[in-house]
VEXKOL-839398 format. One record per atom (N, C-alpha, C, O, CB): x, y, z. Coordinates in steps of 0.1 Angstrom, whole numbers, plus 2048, in hexadecimal, padded with zeros to 3 digits. Glycine has a CB too. Layout:
BEGIN
XYZ ...
//
This chain:
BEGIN
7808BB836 7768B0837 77B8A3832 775899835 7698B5830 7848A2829 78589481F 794891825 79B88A81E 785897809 799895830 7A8891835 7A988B83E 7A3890847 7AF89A837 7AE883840 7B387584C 7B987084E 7BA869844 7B086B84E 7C586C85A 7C986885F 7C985A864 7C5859870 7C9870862 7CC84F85F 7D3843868 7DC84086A 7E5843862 7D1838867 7DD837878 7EC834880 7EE824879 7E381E87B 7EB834896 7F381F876 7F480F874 7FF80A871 80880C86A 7ED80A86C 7FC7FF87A 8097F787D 80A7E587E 8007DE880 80E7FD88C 81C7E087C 8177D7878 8237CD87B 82F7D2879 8117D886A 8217C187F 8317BB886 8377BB878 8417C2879 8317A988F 8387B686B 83A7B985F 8377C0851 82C7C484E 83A7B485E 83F7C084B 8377CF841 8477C8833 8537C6833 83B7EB84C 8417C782D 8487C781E 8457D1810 83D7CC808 8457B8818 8487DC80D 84A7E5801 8507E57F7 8577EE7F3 84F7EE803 84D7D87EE 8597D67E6 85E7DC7DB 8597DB7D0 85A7CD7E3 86A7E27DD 8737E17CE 86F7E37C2 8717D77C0 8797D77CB 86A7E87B5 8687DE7AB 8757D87A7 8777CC7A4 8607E479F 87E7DF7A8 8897E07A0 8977D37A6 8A37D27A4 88D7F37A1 88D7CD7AE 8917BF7B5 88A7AF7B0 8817AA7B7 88D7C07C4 88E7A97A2 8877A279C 8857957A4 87C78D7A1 88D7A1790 8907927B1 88D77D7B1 8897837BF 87D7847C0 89D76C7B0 8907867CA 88F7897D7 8867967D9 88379F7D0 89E7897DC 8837957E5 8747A17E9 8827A47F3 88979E7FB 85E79A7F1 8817B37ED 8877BE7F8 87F7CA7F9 8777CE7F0 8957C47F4 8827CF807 8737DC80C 87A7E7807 8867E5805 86C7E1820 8747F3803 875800807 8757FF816 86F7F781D 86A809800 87F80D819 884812822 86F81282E 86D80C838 88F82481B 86A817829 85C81A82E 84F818823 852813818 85D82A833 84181D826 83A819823 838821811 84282880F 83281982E 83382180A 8358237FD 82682D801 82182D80C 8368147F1 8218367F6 81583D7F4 80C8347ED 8008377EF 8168497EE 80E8277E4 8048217E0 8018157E5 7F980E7E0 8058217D6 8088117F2 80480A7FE 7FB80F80B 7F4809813 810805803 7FD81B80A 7FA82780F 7EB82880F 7E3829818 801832809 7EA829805 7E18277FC 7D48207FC 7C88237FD 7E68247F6 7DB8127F8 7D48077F9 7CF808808 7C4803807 7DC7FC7F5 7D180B816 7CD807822 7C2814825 7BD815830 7DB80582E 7BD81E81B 7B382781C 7AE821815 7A2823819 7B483381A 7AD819809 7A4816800 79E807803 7948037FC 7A98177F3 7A6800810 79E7F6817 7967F6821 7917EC827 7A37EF81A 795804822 78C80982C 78080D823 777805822 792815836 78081B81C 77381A817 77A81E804 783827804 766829820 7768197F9 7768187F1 76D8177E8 76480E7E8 77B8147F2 76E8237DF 7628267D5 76482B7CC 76C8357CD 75882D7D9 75F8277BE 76282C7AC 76183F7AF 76A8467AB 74F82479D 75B8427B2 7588527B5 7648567BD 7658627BA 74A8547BF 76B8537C3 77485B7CA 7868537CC 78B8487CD 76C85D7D8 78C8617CB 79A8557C9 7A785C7D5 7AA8687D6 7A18557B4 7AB8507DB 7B68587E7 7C28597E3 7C78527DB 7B88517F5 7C98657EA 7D286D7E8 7D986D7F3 7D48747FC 7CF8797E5 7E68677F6 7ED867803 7F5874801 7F88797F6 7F685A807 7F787880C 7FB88980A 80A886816 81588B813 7EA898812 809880820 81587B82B 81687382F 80C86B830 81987E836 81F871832 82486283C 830864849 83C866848 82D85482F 829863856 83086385D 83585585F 83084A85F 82B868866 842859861 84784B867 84A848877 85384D87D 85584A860 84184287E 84484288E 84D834893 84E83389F 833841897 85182D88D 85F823891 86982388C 869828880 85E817890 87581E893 880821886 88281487F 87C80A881 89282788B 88A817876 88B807869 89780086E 8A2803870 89080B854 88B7F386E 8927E8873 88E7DE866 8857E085E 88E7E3883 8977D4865 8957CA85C 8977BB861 89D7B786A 89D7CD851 8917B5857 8937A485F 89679C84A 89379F83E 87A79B86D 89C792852 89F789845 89477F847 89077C853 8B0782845 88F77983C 88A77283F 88876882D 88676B822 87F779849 88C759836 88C750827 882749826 87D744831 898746824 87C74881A 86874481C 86873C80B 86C73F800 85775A81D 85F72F811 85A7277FE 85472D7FE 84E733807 8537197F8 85372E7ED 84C7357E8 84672C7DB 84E7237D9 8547417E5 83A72C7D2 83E7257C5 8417307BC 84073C7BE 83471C7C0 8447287B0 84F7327A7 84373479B 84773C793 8607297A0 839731799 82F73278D 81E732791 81B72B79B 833724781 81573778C 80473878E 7FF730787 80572D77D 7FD74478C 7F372A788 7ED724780 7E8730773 7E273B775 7E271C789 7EB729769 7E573275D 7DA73675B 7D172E75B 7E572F752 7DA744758 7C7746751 7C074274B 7B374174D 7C374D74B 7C873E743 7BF734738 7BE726739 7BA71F730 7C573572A 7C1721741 7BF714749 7B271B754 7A7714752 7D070E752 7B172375B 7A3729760 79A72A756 79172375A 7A5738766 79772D74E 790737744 78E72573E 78372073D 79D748737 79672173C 78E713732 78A70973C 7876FE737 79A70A724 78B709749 784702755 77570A756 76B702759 78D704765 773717754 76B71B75A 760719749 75571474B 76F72A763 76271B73E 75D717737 759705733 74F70072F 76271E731 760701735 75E6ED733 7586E8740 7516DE742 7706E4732 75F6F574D 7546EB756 75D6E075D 7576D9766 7476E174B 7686DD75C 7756D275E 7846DE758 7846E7750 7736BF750 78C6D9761 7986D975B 7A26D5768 79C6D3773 79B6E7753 7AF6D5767 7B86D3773 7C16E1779 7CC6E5775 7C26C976E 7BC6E5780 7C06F0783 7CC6F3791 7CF6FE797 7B46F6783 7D16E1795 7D86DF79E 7E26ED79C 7E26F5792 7DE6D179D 7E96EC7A9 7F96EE7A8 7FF6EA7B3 7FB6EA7BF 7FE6FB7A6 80B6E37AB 8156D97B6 81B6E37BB 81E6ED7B4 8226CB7B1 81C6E17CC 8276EA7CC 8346E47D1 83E6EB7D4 8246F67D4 8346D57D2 8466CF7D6 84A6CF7C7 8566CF7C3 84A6BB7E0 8406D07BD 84C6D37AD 84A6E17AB 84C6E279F 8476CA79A 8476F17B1 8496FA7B1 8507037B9 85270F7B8 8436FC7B0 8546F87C1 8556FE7D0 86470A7CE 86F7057C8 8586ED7DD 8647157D1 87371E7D2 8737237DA 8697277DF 8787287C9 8827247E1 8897307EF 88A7377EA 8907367E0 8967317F7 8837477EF 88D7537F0 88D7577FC 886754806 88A75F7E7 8967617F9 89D76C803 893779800 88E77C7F5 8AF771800 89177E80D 88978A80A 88D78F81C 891789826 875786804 88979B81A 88E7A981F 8867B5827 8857C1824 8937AF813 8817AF831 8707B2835 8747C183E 87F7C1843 8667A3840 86C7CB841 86D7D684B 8647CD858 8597C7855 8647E9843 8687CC867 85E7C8873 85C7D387D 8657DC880 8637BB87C 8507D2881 84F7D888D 84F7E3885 85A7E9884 8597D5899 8427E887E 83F7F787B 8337FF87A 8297FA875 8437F8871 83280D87E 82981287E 82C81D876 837823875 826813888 81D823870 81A83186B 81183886B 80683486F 81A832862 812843868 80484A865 805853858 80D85D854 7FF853871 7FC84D855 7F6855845 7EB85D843 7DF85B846 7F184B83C 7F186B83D 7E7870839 7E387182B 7E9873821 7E787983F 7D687182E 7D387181C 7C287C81E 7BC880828 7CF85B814 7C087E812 7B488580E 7AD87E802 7B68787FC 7B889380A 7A287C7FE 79E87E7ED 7978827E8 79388C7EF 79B8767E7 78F8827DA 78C88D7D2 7858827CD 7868767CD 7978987CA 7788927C5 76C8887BC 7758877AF 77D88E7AA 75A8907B8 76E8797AC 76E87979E 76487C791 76587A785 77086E79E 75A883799 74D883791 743889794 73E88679E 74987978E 73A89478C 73489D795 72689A795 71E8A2792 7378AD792 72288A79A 71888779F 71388C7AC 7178897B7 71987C79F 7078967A7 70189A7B6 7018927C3 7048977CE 6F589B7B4 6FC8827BE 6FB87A7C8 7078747D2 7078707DD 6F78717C2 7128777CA 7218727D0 7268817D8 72E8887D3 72F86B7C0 7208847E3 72488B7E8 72D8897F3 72A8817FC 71D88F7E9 73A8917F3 74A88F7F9 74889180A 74F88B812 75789E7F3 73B89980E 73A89581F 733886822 73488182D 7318A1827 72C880816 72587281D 73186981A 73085E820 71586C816 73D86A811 749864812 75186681B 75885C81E 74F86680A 753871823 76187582D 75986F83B 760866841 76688B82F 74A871841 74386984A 74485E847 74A857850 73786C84C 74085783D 74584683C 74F842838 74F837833 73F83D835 757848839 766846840 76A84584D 77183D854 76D84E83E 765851850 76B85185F 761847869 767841873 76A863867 755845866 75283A86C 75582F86B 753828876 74A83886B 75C827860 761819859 76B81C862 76B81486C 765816848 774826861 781825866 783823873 78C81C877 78882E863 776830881 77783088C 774820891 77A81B89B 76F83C890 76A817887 76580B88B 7727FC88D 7727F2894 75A80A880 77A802880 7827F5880 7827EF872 78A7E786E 77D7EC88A 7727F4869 76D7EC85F 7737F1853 7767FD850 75E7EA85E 7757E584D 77F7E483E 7797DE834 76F7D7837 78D7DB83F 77C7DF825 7757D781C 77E7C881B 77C7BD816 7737E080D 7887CD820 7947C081E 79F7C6829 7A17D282A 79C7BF80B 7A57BF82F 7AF7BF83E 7B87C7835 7BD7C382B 7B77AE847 7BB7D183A 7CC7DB834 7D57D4838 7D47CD842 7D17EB83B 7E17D4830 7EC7CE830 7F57DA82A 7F27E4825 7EC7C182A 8057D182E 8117DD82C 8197D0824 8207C6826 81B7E583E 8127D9817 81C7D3808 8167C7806 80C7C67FF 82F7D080A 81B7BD80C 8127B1809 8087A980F 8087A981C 8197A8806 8017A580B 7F37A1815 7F1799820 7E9799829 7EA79B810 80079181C 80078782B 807791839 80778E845 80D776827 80D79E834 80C7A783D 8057B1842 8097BC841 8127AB83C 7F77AC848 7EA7B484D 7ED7BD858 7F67BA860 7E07AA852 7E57C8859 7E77D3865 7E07D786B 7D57D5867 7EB7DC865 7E07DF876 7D77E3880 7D37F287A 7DB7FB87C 7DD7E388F 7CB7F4877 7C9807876 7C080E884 7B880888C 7BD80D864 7C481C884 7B4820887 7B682D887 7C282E883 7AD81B896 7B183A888 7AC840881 7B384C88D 7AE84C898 79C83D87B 7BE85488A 7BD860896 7B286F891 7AD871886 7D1868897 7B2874897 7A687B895 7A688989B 79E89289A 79987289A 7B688A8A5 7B98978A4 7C389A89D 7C7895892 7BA89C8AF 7CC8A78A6 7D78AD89C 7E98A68A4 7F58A78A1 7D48C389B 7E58A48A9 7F18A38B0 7FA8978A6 7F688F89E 7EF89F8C0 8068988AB 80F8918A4 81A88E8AA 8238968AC 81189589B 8188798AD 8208768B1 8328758B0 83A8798A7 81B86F8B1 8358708BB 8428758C1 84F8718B4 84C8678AE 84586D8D1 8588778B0 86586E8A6 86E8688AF 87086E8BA 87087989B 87585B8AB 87C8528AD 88585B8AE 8838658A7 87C8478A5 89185B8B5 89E8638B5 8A385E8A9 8A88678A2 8A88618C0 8A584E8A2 8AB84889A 8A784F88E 8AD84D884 8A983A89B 89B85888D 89485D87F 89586987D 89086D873 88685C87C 89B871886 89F87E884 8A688287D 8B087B87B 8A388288A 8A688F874 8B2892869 8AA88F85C 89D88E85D 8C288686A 8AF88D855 8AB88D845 8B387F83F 8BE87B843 8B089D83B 8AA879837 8AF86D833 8AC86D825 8A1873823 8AB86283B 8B286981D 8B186B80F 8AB85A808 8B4853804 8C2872808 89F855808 89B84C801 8978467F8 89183C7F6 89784B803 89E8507EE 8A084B7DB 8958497D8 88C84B7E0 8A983C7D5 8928437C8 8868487C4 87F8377C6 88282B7C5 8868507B2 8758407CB 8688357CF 85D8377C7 85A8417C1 8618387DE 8578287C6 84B8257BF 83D8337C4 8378327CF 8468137C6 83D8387C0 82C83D7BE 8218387C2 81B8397CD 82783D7B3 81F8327B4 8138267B2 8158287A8 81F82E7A4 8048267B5 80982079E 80781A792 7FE826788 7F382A78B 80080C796 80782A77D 7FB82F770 7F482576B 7F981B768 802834761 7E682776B 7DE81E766 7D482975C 7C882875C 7D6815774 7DC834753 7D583974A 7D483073B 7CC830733 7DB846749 7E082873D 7DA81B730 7D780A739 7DD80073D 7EC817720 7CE80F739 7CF801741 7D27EF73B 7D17E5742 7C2800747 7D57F0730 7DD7E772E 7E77E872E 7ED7DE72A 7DD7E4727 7ED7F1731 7FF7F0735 8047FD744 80C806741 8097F8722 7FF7FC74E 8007FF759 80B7FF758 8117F6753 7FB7F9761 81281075F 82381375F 81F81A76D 815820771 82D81F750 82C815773 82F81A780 83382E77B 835834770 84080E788 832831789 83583F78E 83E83C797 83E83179C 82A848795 848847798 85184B7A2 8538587A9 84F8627A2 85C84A79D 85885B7B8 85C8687B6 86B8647C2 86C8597C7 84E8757BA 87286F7C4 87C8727C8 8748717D8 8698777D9 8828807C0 8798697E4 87586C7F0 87F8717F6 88B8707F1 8718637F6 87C877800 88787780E 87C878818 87087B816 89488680F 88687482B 87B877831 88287F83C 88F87F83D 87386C834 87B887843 88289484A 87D894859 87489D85C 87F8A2842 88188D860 87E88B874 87188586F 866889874 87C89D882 87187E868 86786D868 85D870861 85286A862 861867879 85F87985A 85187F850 85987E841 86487E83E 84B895853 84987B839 85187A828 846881825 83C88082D 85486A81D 84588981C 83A890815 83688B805 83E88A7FC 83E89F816 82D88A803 8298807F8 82688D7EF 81F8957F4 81C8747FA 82B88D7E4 8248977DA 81A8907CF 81B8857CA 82E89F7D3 81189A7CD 80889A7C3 8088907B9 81388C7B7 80A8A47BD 7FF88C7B2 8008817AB 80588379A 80B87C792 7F287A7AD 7FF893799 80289C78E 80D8A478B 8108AA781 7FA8A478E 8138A2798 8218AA799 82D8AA793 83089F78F 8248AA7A2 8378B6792 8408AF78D 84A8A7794 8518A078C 8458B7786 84C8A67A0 85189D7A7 85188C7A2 85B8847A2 84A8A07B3 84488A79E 83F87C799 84187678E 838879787 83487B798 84D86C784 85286B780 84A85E779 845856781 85D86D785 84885A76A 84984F766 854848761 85283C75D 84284F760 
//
């Protein structure tokens, strides 16, 4: 009842690196806590939390270069925080005196499908897991989102929609075999939440499938 499937795809998709400080380079494919994020822009709620369980991969990896301004700094918080208290402040930012090139490293022309499931967080009578899995599958059969899914970063938005049987599309000849994809981001521990540490685990993917393990597992590395 709590398991689903979407296909989505996207002329660009960026996964980045952490472990790439100036330039944005992708992971090989989509990450589980991007994965993620495109179920929880569909329907999202404090009571329940998603769990990507696969990822098919249905294109093969291609990449594009691409050199883009950027600025190099944000306006400070506390320049917010004492505008919003005084009522005045300057909260410009130039960007021909911020203005920086990088190089970054984008995946195009990609599709997936994800599956995921989730689980209560809480044994409120009222938060019952079938009036969650139906308003899902309606949000999702509809199109409707709380915010447009994207792949990795936001200015890379995507199409989803929702498959709803069992079948499973065709592998790329180029994705066949086993491919060994070193250790990939997770997602994020947010059991101290003032100091949020990434998760890892060991991927590979095997005729265009990766299998995501458990969030508790020992696979999952801080």
């Amino acid at each position: 009842m709590n398991s689903f499937c979407l296909e989505v795809s996207g002329d660009f998709a960026c996964f980045t690196r952490p472990e790439m400080k100036v330039e944005r380079v992708s992971y090989d494919v989509i990450t589980p806590s991007a994965a993620r994020a495109v179920f929880e822009a569909i329907l999202w709620k404090p009571a329940i939390r998603w769990q990507v369980r696969r990822i098919e991969v249905l294109k093969p990896v291609h990449w594009i270069n691409l050199r883009r301004n950027e600025v190099g700094c944000v306006v400070p918080a506390g320049a917010v925080k004492s505008a919003m208290k005084q009522g005045k402040g300057n909260l410009g930012l130039y960007v021909e005196d911020e203005r920086q090139q990088r190089a970054s490293l984008f995946l195009r022309d990609v599709r997936y499908r994800l599956y995921a499931d989730f689980e209560m967080l809480d044994n409120n009578p009222q938060n019952n897991p079938v009036k969650f899995a139906e308003m899902f599958k309606r949000r999702a059969s509809k199109g409707q989102c709380f915010n447009q899914p994207y792949l990795g970063t936001r200015e890379f938005s995507c199409d989803f929609r929702l498959i709803e049987d069992d079948s499973h599309a065709a592998v790329p000849p180029e994705l066949q075999g086993r491919r060994e994809l070193g250790w990939m981001l997770y997602d994020m521990d947010f059991a101290d939440t003032s100091n949020p540490m990434p998760r890892f685990f060991q991927a590979s993917m095997e005729d265009g499938v990766i299998h995501v393990p458990a969030w508790d597992s020992e696979e999952v590395r801080g």
